[in-house]
C-alpha positions in Angstrom: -32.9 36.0 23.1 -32.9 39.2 24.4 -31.0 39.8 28.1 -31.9 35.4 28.8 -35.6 36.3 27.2 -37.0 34.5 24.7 -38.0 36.7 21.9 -41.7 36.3 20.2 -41.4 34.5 16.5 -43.2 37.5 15.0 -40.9 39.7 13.8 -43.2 42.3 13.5 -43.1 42.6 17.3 -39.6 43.4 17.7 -40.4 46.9 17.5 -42.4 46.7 20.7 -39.7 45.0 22.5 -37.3 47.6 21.6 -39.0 50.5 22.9 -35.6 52.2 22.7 -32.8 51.4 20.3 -30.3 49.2 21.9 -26.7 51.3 22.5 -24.5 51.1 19.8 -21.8 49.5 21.7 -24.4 46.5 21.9 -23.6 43.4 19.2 -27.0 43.1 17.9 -28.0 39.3 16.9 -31.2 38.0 15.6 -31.4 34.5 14.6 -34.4 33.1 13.1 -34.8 29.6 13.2 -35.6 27.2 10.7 -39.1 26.1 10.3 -38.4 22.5 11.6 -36.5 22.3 14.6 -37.2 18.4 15.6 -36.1 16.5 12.7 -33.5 13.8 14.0 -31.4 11.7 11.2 -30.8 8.0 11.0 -27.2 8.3 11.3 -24.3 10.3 12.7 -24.1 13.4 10.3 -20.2 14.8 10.3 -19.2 16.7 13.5 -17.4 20.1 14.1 -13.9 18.9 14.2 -11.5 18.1 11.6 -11.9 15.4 9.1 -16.1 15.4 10.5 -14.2 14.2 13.5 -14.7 15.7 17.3 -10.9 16.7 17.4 -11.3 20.9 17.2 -7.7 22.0 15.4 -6.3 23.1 12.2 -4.3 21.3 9.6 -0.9 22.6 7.6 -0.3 25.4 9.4 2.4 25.0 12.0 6.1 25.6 11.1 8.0 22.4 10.4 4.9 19.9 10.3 4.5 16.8 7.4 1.3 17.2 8.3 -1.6 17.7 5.6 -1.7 21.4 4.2 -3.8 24.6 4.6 -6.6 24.3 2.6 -7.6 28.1 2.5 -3.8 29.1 1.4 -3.6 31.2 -2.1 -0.9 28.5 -3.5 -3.0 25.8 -2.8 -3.1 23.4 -6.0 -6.7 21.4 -6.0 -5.0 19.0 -8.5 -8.9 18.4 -10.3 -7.9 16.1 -12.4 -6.2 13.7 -10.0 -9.1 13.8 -7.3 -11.7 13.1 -10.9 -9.7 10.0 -11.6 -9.4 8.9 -7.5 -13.4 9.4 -7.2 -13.9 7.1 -10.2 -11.6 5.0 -9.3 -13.3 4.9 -5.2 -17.1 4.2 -6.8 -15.8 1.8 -9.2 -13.2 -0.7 -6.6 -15.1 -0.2 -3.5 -11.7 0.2 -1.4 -8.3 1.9 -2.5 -4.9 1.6 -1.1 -2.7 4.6 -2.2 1.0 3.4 -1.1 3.6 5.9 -1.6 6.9 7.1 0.1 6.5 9.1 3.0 6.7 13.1 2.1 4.6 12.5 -0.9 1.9 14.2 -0.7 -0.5 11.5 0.6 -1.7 13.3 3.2 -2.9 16.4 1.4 -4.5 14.7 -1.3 -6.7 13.1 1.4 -7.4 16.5 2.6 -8.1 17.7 -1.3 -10.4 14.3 -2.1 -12.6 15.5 1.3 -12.8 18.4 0.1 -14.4 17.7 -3.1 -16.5 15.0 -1.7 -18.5 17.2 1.0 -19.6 18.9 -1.6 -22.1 16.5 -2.3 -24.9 16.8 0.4 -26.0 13.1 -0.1 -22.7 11.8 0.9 -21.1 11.4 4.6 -17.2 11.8 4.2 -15.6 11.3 7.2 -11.8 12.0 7.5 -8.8 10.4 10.2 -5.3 9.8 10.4 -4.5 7.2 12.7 -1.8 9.9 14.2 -4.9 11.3 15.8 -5.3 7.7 17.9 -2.3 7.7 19.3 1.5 6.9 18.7 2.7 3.9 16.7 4.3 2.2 20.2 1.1 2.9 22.3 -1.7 1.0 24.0 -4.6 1.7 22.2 -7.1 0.0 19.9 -8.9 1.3 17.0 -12.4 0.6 18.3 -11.5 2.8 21.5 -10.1 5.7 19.4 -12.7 5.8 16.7 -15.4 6.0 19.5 -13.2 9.1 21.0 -13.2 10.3 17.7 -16.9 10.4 16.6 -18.3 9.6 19.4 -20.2 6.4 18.2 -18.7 3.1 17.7 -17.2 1.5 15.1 -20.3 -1.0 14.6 -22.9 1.8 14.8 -21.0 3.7 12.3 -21.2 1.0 9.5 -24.6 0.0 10.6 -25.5 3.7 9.5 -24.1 3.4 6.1 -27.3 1.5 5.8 -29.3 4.8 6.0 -26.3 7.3 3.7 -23.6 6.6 1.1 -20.6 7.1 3.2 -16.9 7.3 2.1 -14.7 6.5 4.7 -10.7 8.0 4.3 -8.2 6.8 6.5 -4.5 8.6 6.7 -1.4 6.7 8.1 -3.1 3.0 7.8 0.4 1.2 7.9 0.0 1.6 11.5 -2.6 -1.5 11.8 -0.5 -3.5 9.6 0.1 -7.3 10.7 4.0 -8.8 11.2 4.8 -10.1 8.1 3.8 -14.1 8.2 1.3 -13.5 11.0 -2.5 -13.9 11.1 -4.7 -10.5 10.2 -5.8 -11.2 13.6 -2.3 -9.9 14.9 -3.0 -6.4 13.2 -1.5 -3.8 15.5 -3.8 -1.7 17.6 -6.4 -4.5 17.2 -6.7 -3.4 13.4 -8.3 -6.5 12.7 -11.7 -4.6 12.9 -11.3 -2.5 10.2 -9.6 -4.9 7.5 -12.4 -7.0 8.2 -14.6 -4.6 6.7 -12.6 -4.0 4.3 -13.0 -7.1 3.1 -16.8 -6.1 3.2 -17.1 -3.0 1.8 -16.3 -4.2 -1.3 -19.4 -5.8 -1.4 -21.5 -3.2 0.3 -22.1 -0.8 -2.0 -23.5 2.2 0.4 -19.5 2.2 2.3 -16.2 3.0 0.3 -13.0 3.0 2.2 -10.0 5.0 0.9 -6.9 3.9 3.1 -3.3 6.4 2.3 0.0 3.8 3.4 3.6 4.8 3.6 6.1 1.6 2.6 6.1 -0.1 5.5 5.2 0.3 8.9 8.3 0.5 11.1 10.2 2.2 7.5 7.3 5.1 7.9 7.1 6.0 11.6 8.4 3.7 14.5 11.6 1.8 14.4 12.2 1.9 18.8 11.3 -2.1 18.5 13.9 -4.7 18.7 12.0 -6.8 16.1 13.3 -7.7 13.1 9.9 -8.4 11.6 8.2 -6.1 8.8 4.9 -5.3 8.9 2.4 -5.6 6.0 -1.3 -5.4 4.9 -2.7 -8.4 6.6 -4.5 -10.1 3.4 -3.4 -9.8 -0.6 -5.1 -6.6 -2.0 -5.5 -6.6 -5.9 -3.7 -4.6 -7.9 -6.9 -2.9 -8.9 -7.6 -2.0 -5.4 -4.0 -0.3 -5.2 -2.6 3.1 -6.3 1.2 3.8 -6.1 3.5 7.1 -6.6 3.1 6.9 -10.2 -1.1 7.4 -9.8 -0.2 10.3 -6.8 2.1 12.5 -8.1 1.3 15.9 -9.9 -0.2 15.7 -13.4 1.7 18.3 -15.8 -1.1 20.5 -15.9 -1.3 20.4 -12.1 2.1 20.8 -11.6 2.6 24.3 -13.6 -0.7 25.3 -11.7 0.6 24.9 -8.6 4.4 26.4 -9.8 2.4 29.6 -10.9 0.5 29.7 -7.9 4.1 29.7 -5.5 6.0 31.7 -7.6 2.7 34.5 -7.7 2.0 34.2 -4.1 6.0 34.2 -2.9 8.5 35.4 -5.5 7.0 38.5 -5.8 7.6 39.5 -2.4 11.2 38.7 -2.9 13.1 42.0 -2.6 15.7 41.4 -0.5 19.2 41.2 -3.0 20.5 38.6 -0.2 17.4 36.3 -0.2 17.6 36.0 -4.2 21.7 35.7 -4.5 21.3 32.5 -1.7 18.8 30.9 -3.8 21.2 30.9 -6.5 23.8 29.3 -4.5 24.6 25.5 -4.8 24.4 24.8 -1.6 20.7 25.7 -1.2 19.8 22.9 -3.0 19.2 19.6 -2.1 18.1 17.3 1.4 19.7 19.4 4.3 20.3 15.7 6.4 22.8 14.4 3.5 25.5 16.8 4.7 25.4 15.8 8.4 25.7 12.2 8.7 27.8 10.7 10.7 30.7 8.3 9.9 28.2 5.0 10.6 25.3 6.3 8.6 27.5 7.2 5.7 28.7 4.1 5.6 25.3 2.5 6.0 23.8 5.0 3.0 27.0 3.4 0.8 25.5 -0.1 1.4 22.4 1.3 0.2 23.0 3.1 -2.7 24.9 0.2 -4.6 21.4 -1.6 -4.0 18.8 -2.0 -1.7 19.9 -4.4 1.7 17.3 -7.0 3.4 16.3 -5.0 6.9 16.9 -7.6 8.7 20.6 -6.9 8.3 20.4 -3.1 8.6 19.4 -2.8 12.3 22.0 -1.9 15.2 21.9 -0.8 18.2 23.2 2.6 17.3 19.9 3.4 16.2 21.7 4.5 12.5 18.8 3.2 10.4 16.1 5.5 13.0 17.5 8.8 12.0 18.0 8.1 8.7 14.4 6.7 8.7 12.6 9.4 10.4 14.3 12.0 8.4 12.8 10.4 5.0 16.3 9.8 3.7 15.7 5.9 3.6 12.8 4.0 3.6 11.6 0.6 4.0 9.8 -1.2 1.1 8.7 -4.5 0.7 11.1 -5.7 3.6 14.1 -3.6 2.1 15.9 -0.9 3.7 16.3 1.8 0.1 16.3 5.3 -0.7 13.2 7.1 0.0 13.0 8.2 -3.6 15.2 8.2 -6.7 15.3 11.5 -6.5 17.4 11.0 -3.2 19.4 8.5 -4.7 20.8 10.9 -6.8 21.0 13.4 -4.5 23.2 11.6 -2.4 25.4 10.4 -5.4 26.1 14.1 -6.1 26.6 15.1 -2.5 28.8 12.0 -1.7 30.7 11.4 -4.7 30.0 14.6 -6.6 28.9 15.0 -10.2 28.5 16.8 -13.6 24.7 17.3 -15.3 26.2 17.1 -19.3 23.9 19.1 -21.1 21.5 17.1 -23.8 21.8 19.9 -26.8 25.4 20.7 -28.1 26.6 24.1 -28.5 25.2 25.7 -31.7 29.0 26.6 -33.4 32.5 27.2 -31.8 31.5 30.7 -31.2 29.1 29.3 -29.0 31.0 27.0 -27.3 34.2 29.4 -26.2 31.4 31.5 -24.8 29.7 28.4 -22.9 33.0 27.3 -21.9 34.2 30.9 -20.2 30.5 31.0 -18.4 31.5 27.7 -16.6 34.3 28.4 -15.1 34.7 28.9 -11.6 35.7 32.1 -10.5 36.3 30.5 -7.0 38.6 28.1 -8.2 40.9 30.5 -10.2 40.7 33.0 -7.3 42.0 30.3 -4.9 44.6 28.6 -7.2 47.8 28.4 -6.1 49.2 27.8 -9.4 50.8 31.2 -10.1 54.2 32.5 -11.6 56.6 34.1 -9.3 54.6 37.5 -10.6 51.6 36.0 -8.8 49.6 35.8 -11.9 48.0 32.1 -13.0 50.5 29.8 -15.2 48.9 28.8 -18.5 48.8 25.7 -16.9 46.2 26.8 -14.2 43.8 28.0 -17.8 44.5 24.6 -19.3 42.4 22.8 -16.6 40.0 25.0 -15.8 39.0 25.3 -19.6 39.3 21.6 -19.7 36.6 21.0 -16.6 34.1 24.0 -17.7 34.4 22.5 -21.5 33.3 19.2 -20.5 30.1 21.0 -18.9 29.2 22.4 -22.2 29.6 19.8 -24.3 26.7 16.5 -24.5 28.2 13.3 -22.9 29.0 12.0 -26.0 30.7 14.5 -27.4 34.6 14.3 -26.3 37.0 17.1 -25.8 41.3 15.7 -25.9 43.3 17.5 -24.3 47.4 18.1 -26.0 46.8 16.5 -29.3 49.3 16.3 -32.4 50.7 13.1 -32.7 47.5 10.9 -33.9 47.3 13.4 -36.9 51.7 13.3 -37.6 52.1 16.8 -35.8 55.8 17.1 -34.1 53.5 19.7 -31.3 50.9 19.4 -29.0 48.1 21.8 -29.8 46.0 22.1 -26.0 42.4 21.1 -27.6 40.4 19.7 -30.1 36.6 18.6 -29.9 36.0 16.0 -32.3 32.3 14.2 -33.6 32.8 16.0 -36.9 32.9 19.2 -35.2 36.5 19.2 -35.4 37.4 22.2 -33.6 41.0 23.1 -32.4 42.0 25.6 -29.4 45.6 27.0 -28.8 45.7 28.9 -24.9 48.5 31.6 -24.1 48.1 33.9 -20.9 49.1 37.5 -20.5 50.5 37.5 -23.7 53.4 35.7 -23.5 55.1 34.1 -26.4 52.4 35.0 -28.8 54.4 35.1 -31.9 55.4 31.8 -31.1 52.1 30.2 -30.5 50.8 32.1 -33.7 54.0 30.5 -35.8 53.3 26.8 -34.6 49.7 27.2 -36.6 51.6 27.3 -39.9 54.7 24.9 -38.7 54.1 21.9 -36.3 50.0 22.4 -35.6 49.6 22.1 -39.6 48.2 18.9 -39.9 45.9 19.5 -37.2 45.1 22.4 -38.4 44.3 20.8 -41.8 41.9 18.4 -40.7 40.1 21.5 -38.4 37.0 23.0 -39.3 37.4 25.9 -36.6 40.5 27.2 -34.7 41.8 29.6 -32.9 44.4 31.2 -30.3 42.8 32.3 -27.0 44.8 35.0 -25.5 43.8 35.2 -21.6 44.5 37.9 -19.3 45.0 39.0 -15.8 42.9 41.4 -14.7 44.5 45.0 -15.2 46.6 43.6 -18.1 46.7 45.8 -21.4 46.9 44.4 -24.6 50.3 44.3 -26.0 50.0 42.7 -29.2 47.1 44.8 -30.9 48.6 43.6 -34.2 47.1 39.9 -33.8 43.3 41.6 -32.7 42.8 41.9 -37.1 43.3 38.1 -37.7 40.2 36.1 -37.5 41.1 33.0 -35.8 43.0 35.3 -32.6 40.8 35.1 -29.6 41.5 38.4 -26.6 40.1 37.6 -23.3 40.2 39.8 -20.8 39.7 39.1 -16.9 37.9 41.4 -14.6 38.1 42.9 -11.2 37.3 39.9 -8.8 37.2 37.1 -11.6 33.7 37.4 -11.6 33.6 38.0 -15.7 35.5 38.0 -18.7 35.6 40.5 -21.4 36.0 38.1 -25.6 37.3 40.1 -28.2 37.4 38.9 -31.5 37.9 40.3 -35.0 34.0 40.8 -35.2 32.7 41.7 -31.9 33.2 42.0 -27.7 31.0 40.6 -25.0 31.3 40.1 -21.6 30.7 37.1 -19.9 30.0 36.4 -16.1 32.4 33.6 -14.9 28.8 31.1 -13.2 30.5 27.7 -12.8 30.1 27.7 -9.0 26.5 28.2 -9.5 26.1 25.7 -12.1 
């Protein structure tokens, strides 16, 4: 068209209807049609929208949403070799239910299997989440939204798989679950439709339906009813027709692609000293609900974690179990109200109660270990601690315990550290360590100095027989930052240990016979 006229198909005569060139400012089209113009197809081909649907928006891109992921982003893991085994696994079965918890990547991997599958010009793949219908509590019936949808109905569009191999991939499909105990016919939203062809299209081999379910209906999205009742897939489905967390989650090799991808497309832009000193904090970690519950979910979450509760005694009025629902803290499975995860289980173990990761490999040798030990202590701690001589510096008492707790972070859980030890070996003292499992390694602590000629006496009096039966020892001299060295004499002898605190706790300075190092003080971080 040129100016609303029709432009001759000879495109040898364009020349004549441009006498002059058009101005430059002028977008100049020409659009040559295909040869055929009147060929009209036996069924509904995929339309514009999302998912082949009518609905015109984007997916994964607003800030906040669970919902699906941006296919054209640069960290965007394809995860090849779970889609491979989900197509087999659709052409072999017929019909697939992937269960998982919600936040699991269910909804992306539908996005990822469409995308493979419209590769293939002799397939229809048609995509929807049943969030596009409507709300959980709403009014509406599948047959109505599917015809809004596609703008056919739901009986022409399986008549068409007649006339084209069609895969079918529904998102959210716990929402046309039935009560549990109830005929299929109850299915919500009038679902009964579309588990009734389910039941067929495992026979019809030109119609595949792949169906992604978070555990439980009212445990995934809506819990504003007053019922008790749980809803569920409205007929047995074979285990062969089912995949479950273990089948969705990230294959190794899919995992470190995607890990390279985020770390190449976002670390790098990570300049900002600030940005990279809060990731390293503790508190950056973890499921940002768990700190802010109130009294009455706490106390629900206790109940929980010592095992899961039957949901019929975990509603209230107070609406506890909808937050902690909605928020993907807790989720309902199989007519239990449990964690969403295990990883949240332990989560909320270490935020509630507070815990210690032991490490699996042992320190190499003692060297090792003192050197592990100082890096786990917490500066905060020993900054804060009010245990302190009337010259304001910390007691030996305040380095007993802190070397105690960062000690027990470096050693393997069944490895034991005993603190004040003498009498099980016939010693009249109490030397302050010794790590046993053969490794039979004893520590003496003095601070500042103080006494050292009597703590380096007691080695050859009182600590004798433990220091018979020791493999390593030594005498660990700590001091305040600022603090000279007043016994240089003991820095020759092998088993004498100086350690010298810096400006701000943040490090520590080890000096032995052999070497010095310094050592940053992490145990807040760790």
């Amino acid at each position: 068209m040129f100016r609303g006229e029709k432009l001759v198909s000879d495109l040898k005569t364009i020349g004549q209807v441009f006498k002059i060139p058009p101005p430059s400012e002028h977008i100049h089209i020409i659009v040559e049609l295909p040869a055929t113009t009147d060929v009209k197809l036996s069924y509904t081909p995929r339309l514009g929208g999302i998912g082949g649907t009518m609905i015109l928006a984007t997916e994964g891109e607003r800030v906040g949403t669970y919902e699906g992921i941006n296919l054209n982003s640069p960290d965007i893991c394809h995860r090849e070799q779970t889609i491979q085994k989900l197509v087999e696994k659709i052409s072999k079965v017929g019909f697939l239910l992937v269960r998982s918890p919600p936040m699991s990547g269910k909804t992306s991997l539908g996005q990822l299997l469409e995308q493979h599958l419209v590769k293939d010009p002799n397939i229809r793949v048609i995509r929807i989440s049943l969030l596009w219908m409507g709300i959980p509590s709403g009014t509406w019936t599948f047959e109505e939204e599917f015809e809004r949808l596609m703008s056919i109905t739901w009986k022409k569009f399986q008549d068409e798989c007649g006339h084209i191999r069609t895969i079918f991939i529904v998102d959210e499909v716990q929402m046309l679950y039935v009560p549990q105990g109830e005929h299929e016919t109850a299915s919500r939203h009038k679902g009964n439709v579309f588990w009734e062809t389910v039941k067929r299209c495992q026979q019809i081999s030109n119609l595949s339906i792949v169906a992604f379910a978070a555990y439980g209906y009212k445990g995934a999205w809506d819990l504003s009813s007053a019922t008790y009742t749980i809803d569920v897939s409205p007929f047995m489905i074979l285990p062969e027709n089912t995949w479950s967390i273990e089948d969705v989650r990230f294959t190794e090799e899919e995992y470190k692609d995607y890990f390279l991808r985020f770390c190449s497309t976002h670390l790098k832009n990570m300049d900002d000293e600030d940005d990279i000193n809060y990731l390293q904090e503790y508190g950056f970690r973890g499921f940002a609900h768990i700190k802010n519950l109130t009294p009455e979910e706490e106390v629900l979450c206790d109940r929980v974690f010592r095992g899961p509760i039957n949901i019929r005694q975990s509603y209230s009025k107070s609406g506890k179990v909808k937050r902690l629902v909605r928020t993907n803290l807790l989720s309902e499975q199989d007519g239990k109200l449990d964690f969403a995860s295990p990883y949240l289980r332990a989560l909320y173990l270490q935020r509630r109660w507070g815990s210690t990761i032991r490490p699996i490999i042992p320190p190499q040798d003692f060297k090792s270990f003192l050197r592990g030990t100082f890096t786990n202590m917490n500066a905060e701690a020993i900054r804060n601690s009010y245990c302190v001589g009337t010259d304001g510096r910390l007691l030996e008492r305040a380095w007993q315990m802190e070397f105690y707790r960062a000690a027990t972070q470096v050693l393997p859980a069944d490895i034991f550290i005993s603190p004040d030890v003498g009498t099980y070996w016939g010693s009249s003292g109490y030397m302050d360590f010794f790590v046993g499992d053969g490794r039979s390694w004893a520590i003496e602590l003095l601070r500042d100095g103080e006494k050292a000629s009597d703590h380096k006496s007691r080695i050859n009096n009182i600590y004798k027989p433990i220091r018979k039966i020791s493999k390593e020892w030594a005498i660990i001299d700590i001091r305040h930052p600022g603090l000279p060295n007043n016994n240089p004499e003991y820095s020759a002898d092998h088993h004498w240990i100086n350690v010298y605190c810096q400006e701000g706790w943040k490090s520590v300075i080890i000096e032995d016979k052999d070497e010095k190092v310094e050592v940053k003080l992490m145990g807040e971080y760790l």
